[in-house]
N, C-alpha and C positions, 0 to 999 in steps of 0.2 A: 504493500500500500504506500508508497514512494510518491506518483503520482499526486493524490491530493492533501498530501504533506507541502509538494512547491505551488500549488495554487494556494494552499494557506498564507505562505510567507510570503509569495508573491502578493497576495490580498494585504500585509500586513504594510508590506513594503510603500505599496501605492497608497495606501490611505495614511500613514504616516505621512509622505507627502503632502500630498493635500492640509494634513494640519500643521506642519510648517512652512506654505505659504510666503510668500515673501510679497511685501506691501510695496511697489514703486510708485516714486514719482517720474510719470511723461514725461514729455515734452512741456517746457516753461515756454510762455512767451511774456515779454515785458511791454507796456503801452499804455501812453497818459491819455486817460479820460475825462473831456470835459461833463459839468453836470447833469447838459441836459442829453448828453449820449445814453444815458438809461431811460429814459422817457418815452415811456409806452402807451400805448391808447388805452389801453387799461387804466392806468395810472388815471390818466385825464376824468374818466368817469368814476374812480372810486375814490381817489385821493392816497390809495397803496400802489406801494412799487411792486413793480411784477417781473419775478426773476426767474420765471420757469424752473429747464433745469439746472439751472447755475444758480451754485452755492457763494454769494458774495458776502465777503468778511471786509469790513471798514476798519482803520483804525481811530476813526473820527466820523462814527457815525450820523453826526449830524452835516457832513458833507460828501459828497459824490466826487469830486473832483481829484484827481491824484494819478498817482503810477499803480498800476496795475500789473499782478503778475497772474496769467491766465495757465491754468494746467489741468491736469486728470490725475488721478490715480488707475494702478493695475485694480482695486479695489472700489467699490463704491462706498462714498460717505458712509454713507447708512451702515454697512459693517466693520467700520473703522470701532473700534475698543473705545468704551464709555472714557471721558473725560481726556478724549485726545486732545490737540494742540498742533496748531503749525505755528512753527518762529520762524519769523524771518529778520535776518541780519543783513543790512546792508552800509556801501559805501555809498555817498552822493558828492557830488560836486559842492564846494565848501567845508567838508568837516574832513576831518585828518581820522577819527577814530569810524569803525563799525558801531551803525546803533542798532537796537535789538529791539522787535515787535514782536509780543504775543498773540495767536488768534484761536483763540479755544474753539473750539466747532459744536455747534449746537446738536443739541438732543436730536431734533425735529427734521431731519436730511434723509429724508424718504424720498425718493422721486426725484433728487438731484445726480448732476455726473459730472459737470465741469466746475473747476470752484474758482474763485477770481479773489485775489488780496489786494486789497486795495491801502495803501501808504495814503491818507487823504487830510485835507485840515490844514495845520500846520504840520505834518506830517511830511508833507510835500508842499511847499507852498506855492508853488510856481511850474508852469509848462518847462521853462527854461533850467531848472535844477536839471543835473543831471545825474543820471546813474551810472557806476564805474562796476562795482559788483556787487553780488547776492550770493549770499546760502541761505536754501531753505528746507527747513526739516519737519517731518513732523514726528512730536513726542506721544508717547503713554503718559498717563496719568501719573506714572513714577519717572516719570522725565526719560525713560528708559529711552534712544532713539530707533523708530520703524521703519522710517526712509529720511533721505536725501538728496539735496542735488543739488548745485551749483555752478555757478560762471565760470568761465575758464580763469577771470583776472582773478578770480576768489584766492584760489592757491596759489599764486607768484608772490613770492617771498617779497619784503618791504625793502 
């Protein structure tokens, strides 16, 4: 009975996979958005922003405007681990040091796929700031990190 001895461990083998899984972050894109680029006809008649399936995270929620970094995960929001986080650290045109944003991701990310970070406010305060580099990661609730990904200027030594 050899046979269905290696479809067990074969069965054991493959489904261990599957629960180690590995979480990536796609493709990044970066892009300043003025305010009224989110403005939907929805919007107009309800007076809420309607963001489909994009998950947008502000760091100045009381504005729209800013640098944008647009991505996916190999995962969807919605099975990403309770009390996740993406941080994002970047350089900008003006400051010498990396500054560091948190974006905790809501509960409620059913039905979303693409998520968008938005640097907005005095976060960014101008079209003309510029971005030189990014790392962004997203954590576990014990900071543990699940992925990342970065600029190529990120890693060049100072």
């Amino acid at each position: 009975m050899v046979f269905p001895k290696r479809f067990f461990f074969l069965g054991l083998m493959l489904m261990g996979n599957c629960l180690l899984a590995e979480i990536r972050i796609l493709s990044v894109t970066e892009r300043y958005f003025e305010q009224n680029d989110f403005k939907r006809v929805f919007e107009y008649f309800t007076g809420k922003e309607f963001t489909g399936t994009e998950l947008i995270l502000r760091s100045d929620h009381a504005n729209r405007s800013g640098m944008y970094f647009e991505f996916s995960l190999s995962e969807t929001p919605s099975s990403l681990p309770k009390g996740s986080a993406f941080i994002l650290h970047v350089y900008r045109s003006g400051s010498l040091d990396p500054k560091t944003y948190p974006f905790k991701i809501p509960e409620d990310t059913e039905e979303k796929k693409d998520i968008l970070i938005g640097l907005t406010g005095e976060d960014w305060p101008s079209k003309k700031t510029r971005l030189i580099a990014w790392k962004l990661e997203l954590r576990s609730s014990d900071q543990r990190i699940l992925a990342q990904k970065q600029s190529f200027l990120w890693e060049h030594e100072k």
